[in-house]
C-alpha positions in Angstrom: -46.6 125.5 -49.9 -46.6 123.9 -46.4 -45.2 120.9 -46.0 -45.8 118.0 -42.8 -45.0 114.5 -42.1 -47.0 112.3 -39.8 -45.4 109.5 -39.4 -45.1 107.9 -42.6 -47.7 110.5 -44.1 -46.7 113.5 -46.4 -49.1 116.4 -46.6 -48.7 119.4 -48.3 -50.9 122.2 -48.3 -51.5 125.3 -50.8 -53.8 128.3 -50.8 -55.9 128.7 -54.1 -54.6 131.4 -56.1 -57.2 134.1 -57.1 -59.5 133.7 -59.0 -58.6 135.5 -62.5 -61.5 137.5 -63.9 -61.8 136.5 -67.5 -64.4 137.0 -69.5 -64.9 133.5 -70.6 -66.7 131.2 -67.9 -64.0 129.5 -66.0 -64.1 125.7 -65.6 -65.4 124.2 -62.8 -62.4 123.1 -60.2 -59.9 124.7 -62.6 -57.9 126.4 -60.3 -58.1 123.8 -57.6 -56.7 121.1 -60.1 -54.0 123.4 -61.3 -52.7 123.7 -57.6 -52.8 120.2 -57.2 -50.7 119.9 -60.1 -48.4 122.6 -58.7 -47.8 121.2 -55.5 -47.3 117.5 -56.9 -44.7 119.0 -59.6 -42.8 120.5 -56.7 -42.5 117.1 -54.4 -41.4 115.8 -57.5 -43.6 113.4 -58.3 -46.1 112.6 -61.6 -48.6 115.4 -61.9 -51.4 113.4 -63.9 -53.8 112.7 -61.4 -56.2 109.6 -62.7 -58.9 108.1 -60.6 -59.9 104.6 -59.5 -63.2 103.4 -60.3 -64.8 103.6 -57.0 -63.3 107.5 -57.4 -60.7 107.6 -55.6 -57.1 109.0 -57.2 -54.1 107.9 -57.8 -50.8 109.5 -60.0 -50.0 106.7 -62.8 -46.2 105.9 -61.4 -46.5 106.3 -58.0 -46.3 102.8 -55.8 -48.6 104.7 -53.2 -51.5 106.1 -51.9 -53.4 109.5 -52.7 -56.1 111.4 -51.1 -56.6 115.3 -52.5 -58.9 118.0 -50.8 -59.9 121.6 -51.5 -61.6 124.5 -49.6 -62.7 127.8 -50.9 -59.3 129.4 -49.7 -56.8 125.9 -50.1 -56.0 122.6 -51.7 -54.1 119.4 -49.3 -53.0 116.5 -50.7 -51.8 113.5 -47.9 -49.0 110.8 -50.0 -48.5 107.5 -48.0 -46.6 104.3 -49.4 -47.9 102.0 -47.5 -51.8 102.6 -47.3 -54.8 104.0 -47.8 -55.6 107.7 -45.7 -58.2 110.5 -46.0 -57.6 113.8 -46.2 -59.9 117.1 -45.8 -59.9 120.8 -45.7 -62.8 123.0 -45.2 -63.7 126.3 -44.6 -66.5 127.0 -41.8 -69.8 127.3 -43.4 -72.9 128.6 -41.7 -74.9 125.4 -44.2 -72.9 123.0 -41.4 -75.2 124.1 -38.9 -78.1 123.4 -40.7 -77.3 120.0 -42.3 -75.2 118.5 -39.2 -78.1 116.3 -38.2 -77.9 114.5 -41.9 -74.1 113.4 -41.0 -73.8 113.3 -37.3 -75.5 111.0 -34.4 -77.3 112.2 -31.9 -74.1 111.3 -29.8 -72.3 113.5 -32.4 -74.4 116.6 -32.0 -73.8 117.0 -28.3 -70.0 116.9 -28.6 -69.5 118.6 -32.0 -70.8 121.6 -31.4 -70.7 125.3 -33.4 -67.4 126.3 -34.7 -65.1 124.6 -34.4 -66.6 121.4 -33.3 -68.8 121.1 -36.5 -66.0 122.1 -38.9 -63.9 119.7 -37.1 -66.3 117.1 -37.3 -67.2 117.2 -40.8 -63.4 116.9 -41.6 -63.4 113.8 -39.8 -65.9 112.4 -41.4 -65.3 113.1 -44.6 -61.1 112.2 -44.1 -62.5 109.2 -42.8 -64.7 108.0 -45.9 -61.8 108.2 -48.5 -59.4 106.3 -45.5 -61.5 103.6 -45.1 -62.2 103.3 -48.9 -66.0 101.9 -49.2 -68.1 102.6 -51.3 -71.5 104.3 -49.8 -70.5 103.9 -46.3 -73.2 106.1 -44.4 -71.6 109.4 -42.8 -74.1 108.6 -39.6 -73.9 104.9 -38.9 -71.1 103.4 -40.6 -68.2 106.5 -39.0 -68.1 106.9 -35.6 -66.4 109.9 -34.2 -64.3 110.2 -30.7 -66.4 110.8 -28.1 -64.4 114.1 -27.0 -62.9 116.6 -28.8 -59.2 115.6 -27.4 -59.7 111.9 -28.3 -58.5 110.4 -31.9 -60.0 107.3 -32.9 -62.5 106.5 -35.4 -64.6 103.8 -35.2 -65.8 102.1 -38.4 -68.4 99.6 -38.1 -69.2 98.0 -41.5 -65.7 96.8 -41.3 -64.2 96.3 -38.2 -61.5 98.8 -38.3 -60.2 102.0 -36.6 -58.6 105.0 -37.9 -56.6 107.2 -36.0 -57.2 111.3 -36.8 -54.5 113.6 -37.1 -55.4 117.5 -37.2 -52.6 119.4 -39.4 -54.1 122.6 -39.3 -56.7 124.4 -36.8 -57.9 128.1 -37.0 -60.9 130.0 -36.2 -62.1 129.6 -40.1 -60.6 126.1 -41.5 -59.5 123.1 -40.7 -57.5 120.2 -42.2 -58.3 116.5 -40.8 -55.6 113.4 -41.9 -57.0 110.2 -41.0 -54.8 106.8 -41.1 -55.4 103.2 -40.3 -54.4 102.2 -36.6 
């Protein structure tokens, strides 16, 4: 486990452990949910994960906030006691390049370009739809994303409010995006 704090942010990182070859059909997310588990028993803190009804999840005795995320290779969880934040990890996917134009402006396209621009700015995106907590907020026209790759704020328009993104971890095949409320 990897462990970071931004500011008042904890995050904490896991790979997924291999995938066990049974001969029964696995369930779907089983391995990502066990991790999550894992990794919230070792911070100490209730490892019942229970969700809102908009979705989003929360750990029955915890006076905080939750946001969980999971790649092919890893799982990141961001704890906050204060508010609200997103979290996301991904692995690059080829698919990115052929659905970026569903979640990214025109503006968008011309700075978020290949790897790691589109890996990066799906992250963003999606880190920034469980921050700003609102239910079917439009990837396209209700985030807006930096307008560089070296700038941090997210614009979001439906309700007046900025987030600020944080990456935690970069490479040439992932990338995990917090975003927080300025």
């Amino acid at each position: 486990m990897k462990k970071f704090q931004v500011d008042d942010t904890l995050i904490a990182i896991s790979p997924l452990p291999e995938a066990e070859l049974t001969e029964t059909k696995p369930q779907p997310h089983a391995r990502e949910r066990a991790t999550v588990k894992a990794l919230l028993e070792r911070l100490g803190l209730p490892s019942q994960v229970d969700h809102h009804p908009d979705g989003s999840p929360f750990l029955p005795g915890f006076d905080g906030y939750i946001s969980i995320s999971h790649s092919r290779e890893s799982v990141a969880i961001a704890l906050n006691p204060h508010h609200r934040i997103g979290i996301d990890t991904e692995t690059w996917r080829p698919q990115l390049e052929r659905v970026k134009h569903k979640f990214l402006s025109t503006r968008e396209l011309e700075v978020y370009q290949g790897n790691p621009g589109l890996l990066l700015a799906w992250c963003m995106k999606e880190a920034a739809y469980k921050a700003a907590g609102i239910k079917g907020l439009e990837l396209i026209g209700g985030i807006h994303l930096p307008d560089t790759l070296n700038e941090t704020e997210i614009l979001i328009p439906p309700a007046g409010f900025k987030l600020k993104t944080t990456t935690i971890e970069l490479t040439a095949t992932s990338a995990t995006i917090l975003c927080t409320p300025i």
